[in-house]
C-alpha positions as CSV (number, residue, x, y, z in Angstrom):
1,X,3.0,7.5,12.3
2,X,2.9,5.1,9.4
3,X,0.2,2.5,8.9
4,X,0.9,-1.3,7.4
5,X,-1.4,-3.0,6.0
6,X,-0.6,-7.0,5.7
7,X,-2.0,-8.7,2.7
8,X,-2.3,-12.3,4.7
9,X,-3.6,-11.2,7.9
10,X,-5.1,-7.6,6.6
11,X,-4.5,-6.1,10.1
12,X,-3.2,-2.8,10.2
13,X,-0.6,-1.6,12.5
14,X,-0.1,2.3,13.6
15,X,3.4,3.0,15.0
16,X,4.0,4.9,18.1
17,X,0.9,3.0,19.4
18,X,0.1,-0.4,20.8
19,X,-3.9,-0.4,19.2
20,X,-4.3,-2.9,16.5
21,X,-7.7,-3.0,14.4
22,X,-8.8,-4.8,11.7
23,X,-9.4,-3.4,7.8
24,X,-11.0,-4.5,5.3
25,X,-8.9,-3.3,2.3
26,X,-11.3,-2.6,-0.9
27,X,-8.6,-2.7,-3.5
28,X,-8.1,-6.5,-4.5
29,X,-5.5,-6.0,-7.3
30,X,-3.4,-5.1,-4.6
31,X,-4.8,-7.9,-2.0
32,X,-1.8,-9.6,-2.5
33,X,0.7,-7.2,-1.4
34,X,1.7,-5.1,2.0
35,X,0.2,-1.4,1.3
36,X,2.3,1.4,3.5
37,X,0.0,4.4,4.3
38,X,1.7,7.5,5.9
39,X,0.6,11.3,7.1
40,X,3.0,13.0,5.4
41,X,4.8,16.7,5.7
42,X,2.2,18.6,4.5
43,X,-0.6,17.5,5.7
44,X,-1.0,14.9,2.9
45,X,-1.2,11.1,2.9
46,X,1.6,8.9,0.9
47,X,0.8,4.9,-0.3
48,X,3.0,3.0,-1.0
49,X,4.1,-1.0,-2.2
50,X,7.2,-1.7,-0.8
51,X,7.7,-4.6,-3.0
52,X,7.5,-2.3,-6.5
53,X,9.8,0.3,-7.5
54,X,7.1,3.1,-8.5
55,X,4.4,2.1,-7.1
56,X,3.7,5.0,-4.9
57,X,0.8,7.9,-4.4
58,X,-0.5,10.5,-2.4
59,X,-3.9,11.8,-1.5
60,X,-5.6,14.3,0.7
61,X,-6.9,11.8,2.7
62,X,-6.2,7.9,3.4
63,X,-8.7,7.1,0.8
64,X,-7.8,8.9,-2.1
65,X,-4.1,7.9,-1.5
66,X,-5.6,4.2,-1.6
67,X,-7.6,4.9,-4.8
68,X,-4.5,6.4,-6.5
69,X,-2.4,3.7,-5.6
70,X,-5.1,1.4,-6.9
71,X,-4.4,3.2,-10.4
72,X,-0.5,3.5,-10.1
73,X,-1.0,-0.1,-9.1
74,X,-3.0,-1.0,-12.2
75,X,-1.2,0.8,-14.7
76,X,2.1,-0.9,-13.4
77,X,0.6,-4.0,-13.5
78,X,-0.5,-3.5,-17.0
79,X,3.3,-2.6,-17.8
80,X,4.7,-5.6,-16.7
81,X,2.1,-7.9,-18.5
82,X,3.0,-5.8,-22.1
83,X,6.3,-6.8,-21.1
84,X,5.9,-10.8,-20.4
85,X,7.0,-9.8,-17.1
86,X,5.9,-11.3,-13.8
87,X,5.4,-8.6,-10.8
88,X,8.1,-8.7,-8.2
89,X,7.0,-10.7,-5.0
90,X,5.5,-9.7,-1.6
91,X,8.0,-7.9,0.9
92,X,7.5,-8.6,4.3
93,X,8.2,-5.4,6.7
94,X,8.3,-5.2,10.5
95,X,6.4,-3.2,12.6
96,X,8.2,-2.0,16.0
């Protein structure tokens, strides 16, 4: 089961199942890109941005994964800004 969050439409998507319900996702540094939130293996939850190498956490629960990623998020952002960088752009992932 993996869960996409869309930074356009901000409806999430659970896989294996045909229920769609809307979130309201509290982390606006990363409004503008699709989150990925998984169960994982152990028991754990795993965000991720598809769109930037690295940008990836874990949690014990769904929140705390978000919160981390909200971190990694930040701290990656900052990198690329020290750099003169610009952040990669939005990847768009389908849902079966």
């Amino acid at each position: 089961m993996r869960l996409v969050l869309s930074p356009l439409s901000q409806i999430c998507h659970y896989e294996g199942m045909s229920k769609q319900f809307q979130l309201r996702f509290a982390m606006s540094s990363l409004k503008s890109y699709t989150v990925v939130l998984r169960p994982d293996d152990n028991g754990t939850f795993v965000a991720y941005v598809p769109a930037i190498a690295g940008c990836h956490a874990w949690g014990r629960t769904m929140e705390e994964a978000q919160a981390e990623l909200a971190y990694v998020f930040e701290m990656i952002r900052d990198e690329y800004q020290e750099a003169g960088r610009e952040l990669p752009k939005d990847v768009e992932l389908s849902v079966p």
